[in-house]
C-alpha positions as CSV (number, residue, x, y, z in Angstrom):
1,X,97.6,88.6,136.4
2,X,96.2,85.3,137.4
3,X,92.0,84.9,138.8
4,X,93.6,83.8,141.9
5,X,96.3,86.2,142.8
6,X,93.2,88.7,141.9
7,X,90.7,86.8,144.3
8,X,93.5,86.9,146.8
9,X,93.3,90.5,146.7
10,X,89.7,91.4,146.7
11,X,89.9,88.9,149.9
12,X,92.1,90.7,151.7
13,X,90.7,94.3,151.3
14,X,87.2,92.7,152.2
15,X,89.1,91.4,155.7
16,X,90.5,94.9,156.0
17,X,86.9,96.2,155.6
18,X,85.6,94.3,157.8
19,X,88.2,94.6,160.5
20,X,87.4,98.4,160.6
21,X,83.5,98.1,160.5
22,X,84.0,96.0,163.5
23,X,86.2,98.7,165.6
24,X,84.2,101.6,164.5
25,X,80.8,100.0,165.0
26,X,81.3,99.5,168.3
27,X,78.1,100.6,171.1
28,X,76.6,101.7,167.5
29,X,72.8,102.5,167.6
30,X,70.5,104.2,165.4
31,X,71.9,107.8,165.4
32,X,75.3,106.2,164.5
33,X,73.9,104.7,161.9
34,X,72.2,107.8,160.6
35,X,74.3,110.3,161.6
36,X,77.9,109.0,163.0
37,X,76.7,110.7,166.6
38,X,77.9,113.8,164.9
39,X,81.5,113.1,166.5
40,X,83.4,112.5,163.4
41,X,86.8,114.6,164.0
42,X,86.4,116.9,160.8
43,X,89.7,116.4,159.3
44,X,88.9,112.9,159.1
45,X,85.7,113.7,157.2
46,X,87.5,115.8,154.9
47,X,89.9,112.9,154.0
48,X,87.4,110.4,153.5
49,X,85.4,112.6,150.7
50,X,87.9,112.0,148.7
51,X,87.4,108.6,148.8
52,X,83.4,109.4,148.8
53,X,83.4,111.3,145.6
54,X,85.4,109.1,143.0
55,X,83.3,106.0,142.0
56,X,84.8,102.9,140.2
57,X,83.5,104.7,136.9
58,X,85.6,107.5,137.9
59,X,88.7,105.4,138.4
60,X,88.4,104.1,135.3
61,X,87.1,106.4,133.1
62,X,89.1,109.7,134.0
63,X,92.8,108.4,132.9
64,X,91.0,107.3,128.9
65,X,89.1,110.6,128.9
66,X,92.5,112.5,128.0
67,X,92.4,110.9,124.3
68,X,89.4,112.8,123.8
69,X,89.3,115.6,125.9
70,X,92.5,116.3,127.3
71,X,93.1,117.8,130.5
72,X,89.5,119.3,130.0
73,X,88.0,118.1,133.3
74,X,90.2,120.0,135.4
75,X,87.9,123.0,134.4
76,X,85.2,121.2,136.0
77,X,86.9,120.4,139.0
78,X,87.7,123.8,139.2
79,X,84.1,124.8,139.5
80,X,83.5,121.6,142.1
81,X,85.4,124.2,144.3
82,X,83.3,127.4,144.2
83,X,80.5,125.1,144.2
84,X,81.9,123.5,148.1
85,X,82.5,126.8,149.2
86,X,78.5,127.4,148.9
87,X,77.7,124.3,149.9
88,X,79.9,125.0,152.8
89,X,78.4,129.1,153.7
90,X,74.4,128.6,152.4
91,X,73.6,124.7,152.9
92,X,75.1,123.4,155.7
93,X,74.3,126.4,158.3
94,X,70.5,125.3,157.6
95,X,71.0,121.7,157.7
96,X,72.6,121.7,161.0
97,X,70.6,124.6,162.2
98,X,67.2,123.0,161.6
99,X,68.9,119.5,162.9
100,X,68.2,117.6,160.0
101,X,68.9,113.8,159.7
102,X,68.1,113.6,155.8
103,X,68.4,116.8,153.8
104,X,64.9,116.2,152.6
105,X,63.4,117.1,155.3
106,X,64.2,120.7,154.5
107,X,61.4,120.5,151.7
108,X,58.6,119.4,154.4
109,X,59.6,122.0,156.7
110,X,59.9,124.8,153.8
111,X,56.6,123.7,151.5
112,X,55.1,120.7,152.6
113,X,55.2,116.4,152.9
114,X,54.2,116.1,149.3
115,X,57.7,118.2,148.4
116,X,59.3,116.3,150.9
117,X,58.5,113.0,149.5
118,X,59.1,114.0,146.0
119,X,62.9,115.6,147.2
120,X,62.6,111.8,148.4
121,X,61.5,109.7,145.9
122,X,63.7,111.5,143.0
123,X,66.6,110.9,145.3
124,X,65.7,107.1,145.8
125,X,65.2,106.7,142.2
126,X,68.6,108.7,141.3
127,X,70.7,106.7,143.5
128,X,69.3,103.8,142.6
129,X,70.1,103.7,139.2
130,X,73.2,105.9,139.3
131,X,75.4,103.7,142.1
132,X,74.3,100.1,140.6
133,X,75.3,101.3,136.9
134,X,78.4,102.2,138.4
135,X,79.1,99.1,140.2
136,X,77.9,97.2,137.0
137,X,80.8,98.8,135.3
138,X,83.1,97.5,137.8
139,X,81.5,94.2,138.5
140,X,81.3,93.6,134.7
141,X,85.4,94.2,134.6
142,X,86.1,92.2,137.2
143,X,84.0,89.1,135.4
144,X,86.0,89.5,132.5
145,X,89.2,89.4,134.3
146,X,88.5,86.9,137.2
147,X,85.2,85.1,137.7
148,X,84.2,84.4,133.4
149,X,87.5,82.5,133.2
150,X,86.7,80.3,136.7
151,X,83.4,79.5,135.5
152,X,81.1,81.4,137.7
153,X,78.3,82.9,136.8
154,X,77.6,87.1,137.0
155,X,74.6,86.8,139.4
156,X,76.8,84.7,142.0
157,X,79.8,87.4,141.5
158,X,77.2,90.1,142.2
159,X,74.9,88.5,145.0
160,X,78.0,87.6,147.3
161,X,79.6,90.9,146.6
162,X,76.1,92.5,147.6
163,X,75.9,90.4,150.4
164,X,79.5,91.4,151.8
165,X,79.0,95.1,151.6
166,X,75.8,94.8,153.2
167,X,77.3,92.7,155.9
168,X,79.9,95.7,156.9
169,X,77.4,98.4,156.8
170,X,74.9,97.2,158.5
171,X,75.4,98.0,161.9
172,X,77.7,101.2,161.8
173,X,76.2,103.0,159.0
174,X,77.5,106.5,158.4
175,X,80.5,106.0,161.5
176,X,81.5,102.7,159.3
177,X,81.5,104.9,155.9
178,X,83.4,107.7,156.6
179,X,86.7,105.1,158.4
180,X,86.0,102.8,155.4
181,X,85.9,106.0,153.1
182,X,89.6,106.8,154.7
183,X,90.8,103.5,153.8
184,X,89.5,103.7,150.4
185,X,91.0,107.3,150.0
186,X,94.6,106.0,150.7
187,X,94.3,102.9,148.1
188,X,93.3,105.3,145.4
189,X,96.2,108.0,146.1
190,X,98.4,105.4,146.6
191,X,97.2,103.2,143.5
192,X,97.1,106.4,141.1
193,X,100.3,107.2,142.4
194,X,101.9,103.6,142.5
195,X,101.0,103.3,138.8
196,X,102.4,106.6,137.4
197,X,105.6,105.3,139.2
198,X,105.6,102.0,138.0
199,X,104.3,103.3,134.3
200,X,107.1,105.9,134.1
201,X,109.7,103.4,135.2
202,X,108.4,101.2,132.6
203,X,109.8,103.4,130.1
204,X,112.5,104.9,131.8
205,X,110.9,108.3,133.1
206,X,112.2,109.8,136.4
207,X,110.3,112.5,138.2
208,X,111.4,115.4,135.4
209,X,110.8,113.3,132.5
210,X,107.7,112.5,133.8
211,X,106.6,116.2,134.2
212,X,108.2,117.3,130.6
213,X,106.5,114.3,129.1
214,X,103.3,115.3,130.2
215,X,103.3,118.8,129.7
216,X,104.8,118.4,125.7
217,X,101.9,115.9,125.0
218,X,98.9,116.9,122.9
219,X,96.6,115.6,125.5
220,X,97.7,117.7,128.6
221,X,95.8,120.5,127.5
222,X,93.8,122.1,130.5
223,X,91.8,125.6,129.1
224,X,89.4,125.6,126.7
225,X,88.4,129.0,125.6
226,X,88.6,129.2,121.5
227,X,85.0,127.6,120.9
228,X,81.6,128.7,122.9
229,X,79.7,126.2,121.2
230,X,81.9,123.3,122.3
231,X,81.2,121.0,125.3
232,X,84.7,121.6,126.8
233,X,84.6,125.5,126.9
234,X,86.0,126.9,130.3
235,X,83.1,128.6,131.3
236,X,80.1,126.1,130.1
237,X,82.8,123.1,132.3
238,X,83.3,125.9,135.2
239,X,79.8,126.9,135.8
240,X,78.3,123.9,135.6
241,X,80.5,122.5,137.9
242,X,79.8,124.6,140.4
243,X,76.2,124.0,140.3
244,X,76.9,119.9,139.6
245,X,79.0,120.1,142.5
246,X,75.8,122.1,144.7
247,X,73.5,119.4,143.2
248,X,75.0,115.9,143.3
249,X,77.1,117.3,147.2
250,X,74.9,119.8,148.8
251,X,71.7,118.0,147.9
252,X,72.7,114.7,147.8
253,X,72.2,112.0,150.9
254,X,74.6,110.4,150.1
255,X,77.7,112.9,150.4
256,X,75.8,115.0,153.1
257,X,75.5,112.4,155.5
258,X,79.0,112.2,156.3
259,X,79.4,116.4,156.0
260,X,76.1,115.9,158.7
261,X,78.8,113.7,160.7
262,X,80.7,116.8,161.8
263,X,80.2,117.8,165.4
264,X,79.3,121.4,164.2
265,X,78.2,123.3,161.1
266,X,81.7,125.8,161.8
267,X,83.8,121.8,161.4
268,X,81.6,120.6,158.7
269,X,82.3,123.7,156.8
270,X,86.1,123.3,157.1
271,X,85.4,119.8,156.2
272,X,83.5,120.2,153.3
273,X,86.2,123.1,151.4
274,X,89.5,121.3,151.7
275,X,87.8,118.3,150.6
276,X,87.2,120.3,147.5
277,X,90.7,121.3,147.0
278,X,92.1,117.7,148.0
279,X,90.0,116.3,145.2
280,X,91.9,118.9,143.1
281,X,94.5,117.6,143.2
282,X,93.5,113.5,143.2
283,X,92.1,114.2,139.8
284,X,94.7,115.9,138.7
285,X,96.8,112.5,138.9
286,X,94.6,110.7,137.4
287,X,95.1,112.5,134.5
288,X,98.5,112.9,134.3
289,X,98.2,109.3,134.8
290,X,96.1,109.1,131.8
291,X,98.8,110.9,129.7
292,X,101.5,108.5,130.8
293,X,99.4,105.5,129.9
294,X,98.5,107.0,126.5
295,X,102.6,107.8,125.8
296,X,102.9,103.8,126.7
297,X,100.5,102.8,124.4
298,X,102.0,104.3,121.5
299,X,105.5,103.6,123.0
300,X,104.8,99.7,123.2
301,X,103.0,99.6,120.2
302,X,99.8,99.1,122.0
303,X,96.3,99.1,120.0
304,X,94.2,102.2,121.5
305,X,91.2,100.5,122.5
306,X,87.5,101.0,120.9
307,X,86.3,103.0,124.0
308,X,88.6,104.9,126.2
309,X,87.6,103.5,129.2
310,X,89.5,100.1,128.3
311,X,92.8,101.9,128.0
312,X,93.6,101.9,132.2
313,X,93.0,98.4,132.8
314,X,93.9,96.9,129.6
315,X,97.7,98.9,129.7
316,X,97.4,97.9,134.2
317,X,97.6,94.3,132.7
318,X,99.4,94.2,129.6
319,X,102.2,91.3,130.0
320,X,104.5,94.0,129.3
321,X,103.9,95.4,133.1
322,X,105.3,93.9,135.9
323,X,102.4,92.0,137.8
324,X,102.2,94.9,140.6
325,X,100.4,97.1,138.4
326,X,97.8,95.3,137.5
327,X,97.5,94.4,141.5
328,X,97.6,98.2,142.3
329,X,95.1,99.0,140.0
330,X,92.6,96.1,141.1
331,X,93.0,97.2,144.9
332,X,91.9,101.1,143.3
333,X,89.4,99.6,141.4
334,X,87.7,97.5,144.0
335,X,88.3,100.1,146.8
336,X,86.2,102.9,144.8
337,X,83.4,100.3,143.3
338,X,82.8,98.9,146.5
339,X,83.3,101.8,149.3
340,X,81.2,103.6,146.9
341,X,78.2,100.6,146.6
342,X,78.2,100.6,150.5
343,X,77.7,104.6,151.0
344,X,74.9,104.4,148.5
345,X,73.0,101.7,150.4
346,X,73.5,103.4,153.4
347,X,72.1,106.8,152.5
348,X,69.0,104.8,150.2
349,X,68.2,103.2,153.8
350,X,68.7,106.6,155.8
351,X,66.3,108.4,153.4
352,X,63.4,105.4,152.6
353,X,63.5,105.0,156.2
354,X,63.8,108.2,157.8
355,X,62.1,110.1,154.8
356,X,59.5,108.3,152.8
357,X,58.3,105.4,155.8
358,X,59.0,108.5,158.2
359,X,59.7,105.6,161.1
360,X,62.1,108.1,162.9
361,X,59.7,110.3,163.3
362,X,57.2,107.7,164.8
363,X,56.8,106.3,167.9
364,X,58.6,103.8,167.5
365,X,61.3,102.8,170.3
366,X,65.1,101.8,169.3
367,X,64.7,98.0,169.1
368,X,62.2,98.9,166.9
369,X,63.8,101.4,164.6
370,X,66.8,99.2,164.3
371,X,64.4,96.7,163.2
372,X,62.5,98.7,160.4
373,X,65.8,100.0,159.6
374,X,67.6,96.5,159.0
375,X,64.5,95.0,157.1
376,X,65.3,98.3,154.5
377,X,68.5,97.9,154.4
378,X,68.2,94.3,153.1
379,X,65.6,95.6,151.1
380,X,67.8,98.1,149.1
381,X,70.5,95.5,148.9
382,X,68.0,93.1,147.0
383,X,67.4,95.5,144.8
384,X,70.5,97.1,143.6
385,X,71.7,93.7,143.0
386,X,68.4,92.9,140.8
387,X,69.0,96.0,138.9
388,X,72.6,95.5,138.4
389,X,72.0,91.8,136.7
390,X,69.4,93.3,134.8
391,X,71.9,96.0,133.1
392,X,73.9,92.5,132.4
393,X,71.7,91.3,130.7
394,X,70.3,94.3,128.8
395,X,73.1,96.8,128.6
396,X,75.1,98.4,125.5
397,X,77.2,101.5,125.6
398,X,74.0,103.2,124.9
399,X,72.1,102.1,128.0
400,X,74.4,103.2,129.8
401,X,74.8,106.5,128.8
402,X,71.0,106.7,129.1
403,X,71.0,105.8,132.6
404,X,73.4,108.4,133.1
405,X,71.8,111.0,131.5
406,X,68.3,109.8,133.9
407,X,70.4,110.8,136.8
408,X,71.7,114.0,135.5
409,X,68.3,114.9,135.0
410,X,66.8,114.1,138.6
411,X,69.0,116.3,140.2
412,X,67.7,119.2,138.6
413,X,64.0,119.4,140.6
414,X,65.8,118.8,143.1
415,X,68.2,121.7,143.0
416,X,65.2,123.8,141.5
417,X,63.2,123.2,144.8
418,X,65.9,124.3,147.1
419,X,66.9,127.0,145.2
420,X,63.3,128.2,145.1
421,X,63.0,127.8,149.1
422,X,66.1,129.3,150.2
423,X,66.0,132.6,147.4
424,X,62.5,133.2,147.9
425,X,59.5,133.7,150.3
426,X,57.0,132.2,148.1
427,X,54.8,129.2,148.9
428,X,53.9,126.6,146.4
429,X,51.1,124.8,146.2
430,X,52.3,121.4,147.6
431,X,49.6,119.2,145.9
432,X,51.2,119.9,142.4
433,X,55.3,119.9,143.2
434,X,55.3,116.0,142.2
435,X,54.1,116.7,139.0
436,X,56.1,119.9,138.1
437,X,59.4,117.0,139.5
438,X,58.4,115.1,136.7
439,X,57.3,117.5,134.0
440,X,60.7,119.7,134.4
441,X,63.0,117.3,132.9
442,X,60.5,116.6,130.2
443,X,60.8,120.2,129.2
444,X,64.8,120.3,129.8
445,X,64.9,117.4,127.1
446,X,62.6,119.3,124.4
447,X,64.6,122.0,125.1
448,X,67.9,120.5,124.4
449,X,66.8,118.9,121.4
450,X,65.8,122.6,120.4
451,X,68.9,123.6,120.7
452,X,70.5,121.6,119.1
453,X,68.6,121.3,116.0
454,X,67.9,125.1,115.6
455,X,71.2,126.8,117.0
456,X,73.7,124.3,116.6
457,X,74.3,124.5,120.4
458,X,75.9,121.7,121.9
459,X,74.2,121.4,125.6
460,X,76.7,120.1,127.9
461,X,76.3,119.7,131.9
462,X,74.7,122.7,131.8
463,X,71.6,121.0,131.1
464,X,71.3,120.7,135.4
465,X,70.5,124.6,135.2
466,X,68.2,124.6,132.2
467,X,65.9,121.6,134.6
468,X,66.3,123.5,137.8
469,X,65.7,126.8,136.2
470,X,62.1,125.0,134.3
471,X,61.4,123.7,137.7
472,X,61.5,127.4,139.4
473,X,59.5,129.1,136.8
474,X,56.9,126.1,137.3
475,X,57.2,126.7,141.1
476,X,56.4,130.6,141.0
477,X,54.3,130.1,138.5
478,X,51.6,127.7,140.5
479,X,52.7,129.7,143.9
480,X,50.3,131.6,145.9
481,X,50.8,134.3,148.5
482,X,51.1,132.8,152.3
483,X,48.3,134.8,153.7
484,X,45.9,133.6,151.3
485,X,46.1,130.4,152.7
486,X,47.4,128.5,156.2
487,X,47.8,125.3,154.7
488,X,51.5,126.6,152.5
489,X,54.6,126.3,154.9
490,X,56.7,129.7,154.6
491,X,60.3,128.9,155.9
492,X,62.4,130.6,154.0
493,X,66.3,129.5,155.3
């Protein structure tokens, strides 16, 4: 592939973008923004989080994890279902019933505006990091391939791609997302799919070759129960799915947003559990895909690369491939990076504004709001773009990973304070919920080095329920009765 045939394509799925942010941003105001009206035909919603919960890093990553793990994520996935269908029963019903804009606002209602703001704040700071590292990945690709060998600079490639997704969210917000999130959900079924095609014709596979190939190979494997002690064993990969999926879905802006979108909690429910099983089946091609790319490789005598996250886009581009792959796989690639980018600043400027400058709950009048709420929006732009040049500029592998790790371990106050409000009838003292948010994953970290070092243990994603379980036990531990004091909000569901 050439930088300009590449250019050509970014170009046009920007115009495609744009094209439906203008239709569906029509008479848009601030409850569209925040909230999509709560009109969004559920089977469209449903559609669209499939789109919503792949990232760029996901696109990538998932077809070179089979050379280490197999099949293994499957097991995961598995648990992402369980995990929707509570989601879908517990979470929603009390998100729609109390009328919520940002999920947050739960806390204040349950325990109080210091939990609120820290429900806030941990989300802001999760997001944050989490969605610009992931668009670092992709923009850092996408240098190598097109904008290193025409001479400009990283910071340009970043600010004018900032500037772009900004531009088509500003005005529709959630309504914009979820048709954009449609879009993006057929260019990644269709790219996945496109390039097993092309990858099995390649070495001349029809549709029962394909399926024989993939289920001889040594990397197909899907159930892991010989080893407890191992990361990939079912149940450690099941369970903690099902609470990853509760965590980074249920109690997530981001992904809630567009669930919130539904006209009803009975639609958003329906929404919310085929979504699940959809994305079932969506990963499921992307490994197979990875299993076909790996029987290339060794087919056409290509290198394995040093980190298995090369393998998709350096076999999508090989000379060997005709030069439709490699434009399939940039229209995948740039459809999850980006979709994804724009949902994140849409949900940082729903919650900063709505939650921690609380100017929806002011007095202020639309013009107004619309004002506040543009003036953050730019404002979140600035600074995922400043925090994505600064991982160019700092980042190794092992960067990375810690950033990764960071928002792995947000998420488990977070989970920990709504599990504590919705299972029990306790208080907490709001005055010391910020610190216990910031001493829990402190602990989770002492205690998985523990583990490690004196039983051999291998702490996997699990490590979500070892923080939200520190954070209840710090919760009931500094609680205090309701009647023994008016100022504790008792809420309970």
């Amino acid at each position: 592939m050439t930088p300009v045939s590449v250019i050509i394509t970014i170009a046009a799925y920007f115009a495609l973008l744009m094209i439906i942010s203008a239709i569906a941003s029509r008479g848009s105001n601030n409850a569209t923004f925040f909230t999509g009206n709560r009109r969004t035909p559920w089977p469209v919603v449903a559609f669209a989080m499939i789109g919503a919960a792949i990232s760029g890093v996901t696109f990538i990553s998932v077809p070179g994890m089979v050379v280490a793990k197999g099949h293994a994520y499957l097991q995961m996935v598995l648990g992402f279902i369980a995990g929707y269908i509570v989601i879908a029963f517990v979470l929603v019903p009390v998100f729609y019933k109390r009328k919520l804009v940002s999920i947050y606002g739960y806390l204040g209602q349950r325990f109080g505006t210091r939990s609120y703001r820290s429900g806030a704040w941990i989300f802001f700071v999760s997001k944050m990091l989490g969605a610009s590292v992931r668009f670092f990945v992709v923009c850092a690709v996408l240098q190598t391939l097109v904008f290193r060998p025409l001479g400009i600079p990283f910071e340009l490639n970043v600010a004018i791609t900032v500037a772009l997704i900004w531009l088509y969210t500003v005005n529709g917000g959630v309504k914009t997302l979820i048709w954009t999130d449609t879009l993006k959900s057929l260019c990644l079924i269709g790219s996945v799919i496109l390039c097993i095609v092309f990858v099995a014709a390649n070495m001349g596979m029809g549709f029962g070759e394909i399926a024989s190939a993939v289920s001889a190979h040594d990397t197909s494997r899907v159930f892991f129960f010989d080893d407890p002690m191992s990361g990939s064993y079912f149940w450690k990969q099941f369970i903690a799915g099902v609470f990853m999926a509760i965590a980074t879905n249920g109690l997530d802006q981001d992904m809630m947003q567009r669930h919130l979108a539904c006209r009803d909690s009975l639609s958003s429910r329906k929404n919310m559990i085929l979504s699940g099983v959809m994305q079932f089946f969506v990963i499921a091609l992307f490994l197979v895909l990875g299993t076909l790319i790996v029987i290339y490789a060794s087919a056409a005598g290509i290198e394995m690369p040093a980190k298995s996250d090369e393998l998709f886009g350096m076999v999508a581009t090989h000379p060997s491939m005709p030069v439709v792959v490699g434009i399939v796989f940039i229209i995948g690639l740039i459809a999850s990076a980006y979709s994804a980018a724009g949902s994140a600043l849409t949900s940082l400027t729903t919650s900063f504004t709505v939650d921690i400058l609380d100017a929806a709950g002011t007095q202020q009048d639309e013009r107004a709001l619309k004002k506040t709420r543009t003036r953050v929006h730019i404002m979140m732009s600035v600074i995922m773009a400043a925090v994505i040049i600064a991982f160019y500029h700092i980042s190794d592998s092992d960067a990375i990973s810690a950033v990764y790790t960071l928002a792995s371990y947000t998420y488990g106050p977070i989970l920990g304070l709504f599990a504590f409000g919705l299972l029990t009838r306790h208080s907490v003292r709001d005055s010391l919920v910020p610190a216990i948010c910031i001493a829990a994953p402190f602990a989770a970290w002492l205690t998985q080095a523990a583990l490690a070092r004196y039983c051999n243990y291998e702490t996997g994603f699990e490590l979500l329920l070892i923080n939200a379980a520190i954070t209840m036990i710090a919760l009931r531990l500094t609680s205090v009765k309701p009647e023994k004091s008016g100022e504790y909000v008792t809420k309970p569901l």
